[in-house]
Structure formats: structure tokens, C-alpha cells
C-alpha positions in Angstrom: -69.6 45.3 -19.7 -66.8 43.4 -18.6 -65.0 47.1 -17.9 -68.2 47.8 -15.1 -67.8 44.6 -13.7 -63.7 45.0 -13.3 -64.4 49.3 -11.6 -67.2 47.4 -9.7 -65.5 44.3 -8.2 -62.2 46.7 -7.5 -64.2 49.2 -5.5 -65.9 46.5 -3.8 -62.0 45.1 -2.7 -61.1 48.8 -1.8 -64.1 49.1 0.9 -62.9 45.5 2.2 -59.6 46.2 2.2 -60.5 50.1 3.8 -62.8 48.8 6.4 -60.3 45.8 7.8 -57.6 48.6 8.2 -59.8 50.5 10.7 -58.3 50.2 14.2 -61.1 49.0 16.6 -61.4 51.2 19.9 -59.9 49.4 23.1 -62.2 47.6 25.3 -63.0 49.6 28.1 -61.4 48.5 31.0 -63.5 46.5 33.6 -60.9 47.8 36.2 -60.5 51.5 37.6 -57.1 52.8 36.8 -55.2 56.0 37.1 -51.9 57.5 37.0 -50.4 59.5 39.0 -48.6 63.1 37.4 -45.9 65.1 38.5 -47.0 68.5 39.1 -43.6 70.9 38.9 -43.7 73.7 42.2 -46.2 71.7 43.8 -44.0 72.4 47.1 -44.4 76.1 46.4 -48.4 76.4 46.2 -49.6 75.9 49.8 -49.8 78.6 52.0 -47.7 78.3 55.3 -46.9 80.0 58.4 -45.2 83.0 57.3 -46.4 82.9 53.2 -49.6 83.1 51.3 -48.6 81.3 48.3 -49.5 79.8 44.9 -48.8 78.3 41.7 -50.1 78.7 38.5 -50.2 77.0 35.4 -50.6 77.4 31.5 -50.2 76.2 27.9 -50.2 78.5 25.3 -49.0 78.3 21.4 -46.4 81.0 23.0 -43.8 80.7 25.4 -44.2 83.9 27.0 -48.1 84.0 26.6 -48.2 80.7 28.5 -45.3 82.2 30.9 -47.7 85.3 31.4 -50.9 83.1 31.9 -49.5 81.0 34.6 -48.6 84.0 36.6 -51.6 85.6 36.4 -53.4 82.4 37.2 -51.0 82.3 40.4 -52.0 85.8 41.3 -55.5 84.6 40.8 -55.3 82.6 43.4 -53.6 84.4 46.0 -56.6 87.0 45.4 -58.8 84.7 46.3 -57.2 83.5 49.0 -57.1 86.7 50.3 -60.7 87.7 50.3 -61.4 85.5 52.4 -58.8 86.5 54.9 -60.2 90.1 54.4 -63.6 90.0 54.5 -63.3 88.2 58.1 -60.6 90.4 59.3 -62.4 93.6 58.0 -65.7 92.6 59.8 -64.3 91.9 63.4 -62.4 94.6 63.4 -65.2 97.0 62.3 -67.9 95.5 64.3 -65.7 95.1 67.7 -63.8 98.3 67.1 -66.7 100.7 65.3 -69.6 99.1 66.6 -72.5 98.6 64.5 -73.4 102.0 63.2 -70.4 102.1 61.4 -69.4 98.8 60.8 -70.1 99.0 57.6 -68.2 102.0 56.3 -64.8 100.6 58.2 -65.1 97.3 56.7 -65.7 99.2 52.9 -62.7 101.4 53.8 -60.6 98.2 54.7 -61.6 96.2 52.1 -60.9 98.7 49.4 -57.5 99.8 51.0 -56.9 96.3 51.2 -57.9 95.5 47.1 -55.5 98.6 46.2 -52.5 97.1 48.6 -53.2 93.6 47.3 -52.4 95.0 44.2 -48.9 96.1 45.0 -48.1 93.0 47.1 -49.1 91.0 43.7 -47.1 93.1 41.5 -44.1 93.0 44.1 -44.7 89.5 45.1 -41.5 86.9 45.2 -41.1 84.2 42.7 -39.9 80.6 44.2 -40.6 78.4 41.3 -40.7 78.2 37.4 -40.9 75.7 35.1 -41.4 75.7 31.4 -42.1 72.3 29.1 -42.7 71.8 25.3 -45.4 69.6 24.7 -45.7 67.1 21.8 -48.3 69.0 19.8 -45.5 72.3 20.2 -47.6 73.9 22.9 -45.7 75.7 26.1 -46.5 75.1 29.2 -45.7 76.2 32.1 -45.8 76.6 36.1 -44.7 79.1 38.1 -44.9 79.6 42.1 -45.3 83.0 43.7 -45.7 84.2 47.7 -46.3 87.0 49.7 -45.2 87.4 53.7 -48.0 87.8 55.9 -46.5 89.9 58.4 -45.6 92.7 56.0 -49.0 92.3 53.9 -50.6 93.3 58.0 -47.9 95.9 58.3 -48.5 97.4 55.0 -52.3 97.5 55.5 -52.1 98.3 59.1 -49.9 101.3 57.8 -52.4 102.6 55.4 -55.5 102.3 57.1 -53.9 104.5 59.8 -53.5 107.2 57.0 -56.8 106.9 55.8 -58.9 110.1 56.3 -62.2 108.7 55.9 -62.0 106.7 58.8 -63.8 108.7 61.2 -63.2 106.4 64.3 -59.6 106.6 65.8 -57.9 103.6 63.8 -55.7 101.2 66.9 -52.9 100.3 64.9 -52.5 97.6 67.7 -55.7 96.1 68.1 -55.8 95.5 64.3 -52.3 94.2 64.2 -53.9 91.8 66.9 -57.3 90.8 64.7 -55.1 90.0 61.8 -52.2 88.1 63.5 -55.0 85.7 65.2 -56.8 85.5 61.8 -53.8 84.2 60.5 -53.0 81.9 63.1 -56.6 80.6 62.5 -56.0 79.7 59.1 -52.7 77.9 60.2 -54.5 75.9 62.6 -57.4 75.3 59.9 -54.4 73.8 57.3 -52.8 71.7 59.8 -56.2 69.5 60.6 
């Protein structure tokens, strides 16, 4: 008997002993705060006057997965960025230029002549920033900052839609140049509100 009671009172003093250990939860603070984090190629991710740009960012158990992911990301972005400059460009042109019976064809055949170039532009596109960390928990992460020049992005595509043979309007290299130089100016003006 006296052996239960000893195994009983010594579990009971382990659970007392457990439970005080247990770190109570902070008290939520009445109070809003915040910090403020350093974001590495920050400088390098806004589009301006002569770039579309980006930056990207990943963490990964791998230093060249998270390397790869944050590019891609980057490129993500720009690609978005992009279809929006596009899709306007390719629809003023094609309803000023080919008029509404075949506005729609010439803004399909800029818009995929545009996708394919995008493509290269990414691919080709300049670096201007790359960082790499190691977290506490081991994980990579990492940033990295790409760009591409407007003005040769209008050239290039300027360049192939002239080439195209499905465009069964006469493509004005100059009047598009035109469209896509005030587009961009637009989007200038837009950022600097």
C-alpha cells in the first residue's frame, strides 16, 4: 500500500512540477506595432524610363533551387507586366491601323509575336542585383533583380511583326514604333503620380 501511495503522490509532483514549467503565451499587445524589413534589390524592382524591371525572391532547402525560383519569380513578373503593356498596345494599333474587320487578327498576331519575343527578352534579360542569405532553420533565400530596355523590346517586336506574313494589312513600322513609344510614356507618367 504504502508503495501506491509513494508512485501516486510522485506522479502527482511530476504534473505540478510539469505544468509550472509551461511558458505562458505573451499578452497580446493593446498597441499596434510593426517593424520595418530590409528588402535586398528593392532599388532594382521598379520599372523606370528606359527599363521594365523586377525582383524576385525565394527560400528553398537548396541554394540553387532557391537561386532558380527567385529568378523565375522575377521573370514572372515582368510577364505580367508586360501583358498589360501588350494587350493595349496591340489593340490601338489594330483598331486605328486595321480597322475593325481585322482588328482582331492583328492584335492575335501581335500578341503571339509578342509572347514568343518576350520569351527571348526574358531569357536574354540583364541581371542588376543578387543576393543570397542563410536562414536560421538552414533554408536559402534569395533575391535577384532583372530588367529589360524598352526601346529595344519596341525594336525587336516592331522588327518581327514587319516579317510576319500573316499580316495581311501593310504593317507601318513607324506608326507602331509611335503607339508603343507613347504607351510607354503613359506608363511613366502613370508611375510618377
Amino acid at each position: 500500500m504504502k508503495k501506491i501511495l509513494f508512485v501516486a503522490l510522485a506522479a502527482v509532483m511530476c504534473m505540478t512540477s510539469c505544468a509550472s514549467k509551461k511558458v505562458a503565451a505573451p499578452a497580446k499587445n493593446p498597441g499596434y506595432s510593426r517593424v520595418e524589413i530590409e528588402v535586398p534589390c528593392k532599388e532594382y524592382g521598379f520599372d523606370n524610363s528606359d527599363y521594365f524591371r523586377a525582383a524576385g525572391t525565394a527560400t528553398a532547402v537548396n541554394q540553387q533551387n532557391a537561386r532558380k525560383a527567385a529568378l523565375q519569380n522575377a521573370k514572372s513578373m515582368i510577364r505580367e507586366k508586360l501583358g498589360g503593356f501588350v494587350s493595349g498596345l496591340s489593340t490601338d494599333y489594330s483598331r486605328n491601323v486595321a480597322g475593325e474587320a481585322q482588328a482582331s487578327k492583328v492584335q492575335n498576331i501581335i500578341e503571339g509575336e509578342f509572347a514568343t519575343l518576350v520569351e527571348k527578352e526574358l531569357n536574354d534579360a540583364e541581371q542588376t542585383c543578387e543576393k543570397g542569405f542563410v536562414l536560421q532553420d538552414g533554408l536559402f533565400e534569395y533575391w535577384l533583380a532583372i530588367q529589360i530596355p524598352k526601346k529595344k523590346l519596341v525594336e525587336d517586336l516592331t522588327s518581327r511583326l514587319s516579317q510576319n506574313e500573316e499580316l495581311e494589312i501593310e504593317f507601318n513600322r513607324d506608326q507602331f514604333r509611335k503607339y508603343a513609344e507613347e504607351k510607354i510614356k503613359a506608363m511613366k507618367e502613370a508611375q510618377n503620380k
